[in-house]
N, C-alpha and C positions, 0 to 999 in steps of 0.2 A: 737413770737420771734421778738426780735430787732436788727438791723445789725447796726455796726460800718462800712462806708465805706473811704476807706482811698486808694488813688494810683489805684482808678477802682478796687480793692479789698477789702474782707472781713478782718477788722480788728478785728475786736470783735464781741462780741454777747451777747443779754443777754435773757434768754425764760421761762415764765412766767405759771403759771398755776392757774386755777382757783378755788377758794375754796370761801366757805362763812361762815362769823360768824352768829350763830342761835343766840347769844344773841343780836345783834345791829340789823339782820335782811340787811344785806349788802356785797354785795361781798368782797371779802380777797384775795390777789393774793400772791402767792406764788413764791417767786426770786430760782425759780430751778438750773440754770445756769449763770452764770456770765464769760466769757473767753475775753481775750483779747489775739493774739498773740505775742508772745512773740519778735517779732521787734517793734512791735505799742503800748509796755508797759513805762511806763512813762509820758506820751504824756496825762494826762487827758482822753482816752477813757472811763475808767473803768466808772470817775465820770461821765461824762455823759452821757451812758448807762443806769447810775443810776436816773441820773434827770429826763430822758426818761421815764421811767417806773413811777417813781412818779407821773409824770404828769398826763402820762396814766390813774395812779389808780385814780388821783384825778378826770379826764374827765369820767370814769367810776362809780364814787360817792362809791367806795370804802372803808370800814374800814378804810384800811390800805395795808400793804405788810409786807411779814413777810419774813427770810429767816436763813440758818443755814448753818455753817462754822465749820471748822476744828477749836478744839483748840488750836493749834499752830501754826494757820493760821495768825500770828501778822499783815503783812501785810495787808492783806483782813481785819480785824475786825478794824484798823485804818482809813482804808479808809471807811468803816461802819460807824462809829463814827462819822469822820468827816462830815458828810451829814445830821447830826441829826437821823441816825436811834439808838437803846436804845436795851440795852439786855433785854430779858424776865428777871423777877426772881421771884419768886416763883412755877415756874412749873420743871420739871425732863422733859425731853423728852425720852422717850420709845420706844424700836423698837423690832417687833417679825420678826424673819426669817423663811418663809414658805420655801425656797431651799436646 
């Protein structure tokens, strides 16, 4: 987990999980969480939260980072974009519910 701090407080956050590609043979992280509060929205936290964690993956010799948004989450997938991250395409993503 990475903390945004801003005014001796938590602005943001952003908390990571670890996965690995068996095909490259390298760790993969996973962008589970992304928040910013909603007073310290506007201000660049988000992006740099992001640059954070890039960094991260890349001092970890990482694949890459992967992560997944609501479809009509416009804002979020712009700011996506904008950072050079790229949508999958060719895969469906699936989910089973054990609850």
């Amino acid at each position: 987990i990475f903390l945004a701090l801003a005014a001796a407080e938590v602005a943001g956050f952003v908390q990571l999980y670890p996965s690995f590609s068996s095909l490259l043979l390298k760790p993969l992280w996973i962008v589970n969480d992304l928040f910013v509060s909603p007073q310290y929205r506007g201000q660049g936290i988000a992006k740099e939260l992001l640059r954070t964690v890039k960094t991260f993956a890349q001092k970890t010799k990482a694949r890459g980072l992967t992560l997944q948004t609501a479809i009509d989450n416009i804002p979020a997938q712009r700011l996506y974009e904008s950072l050079g991250w790229a949508r999958e395409e060719g895969f469906d993503t699936l989910n089973l519910n054990t609850m």
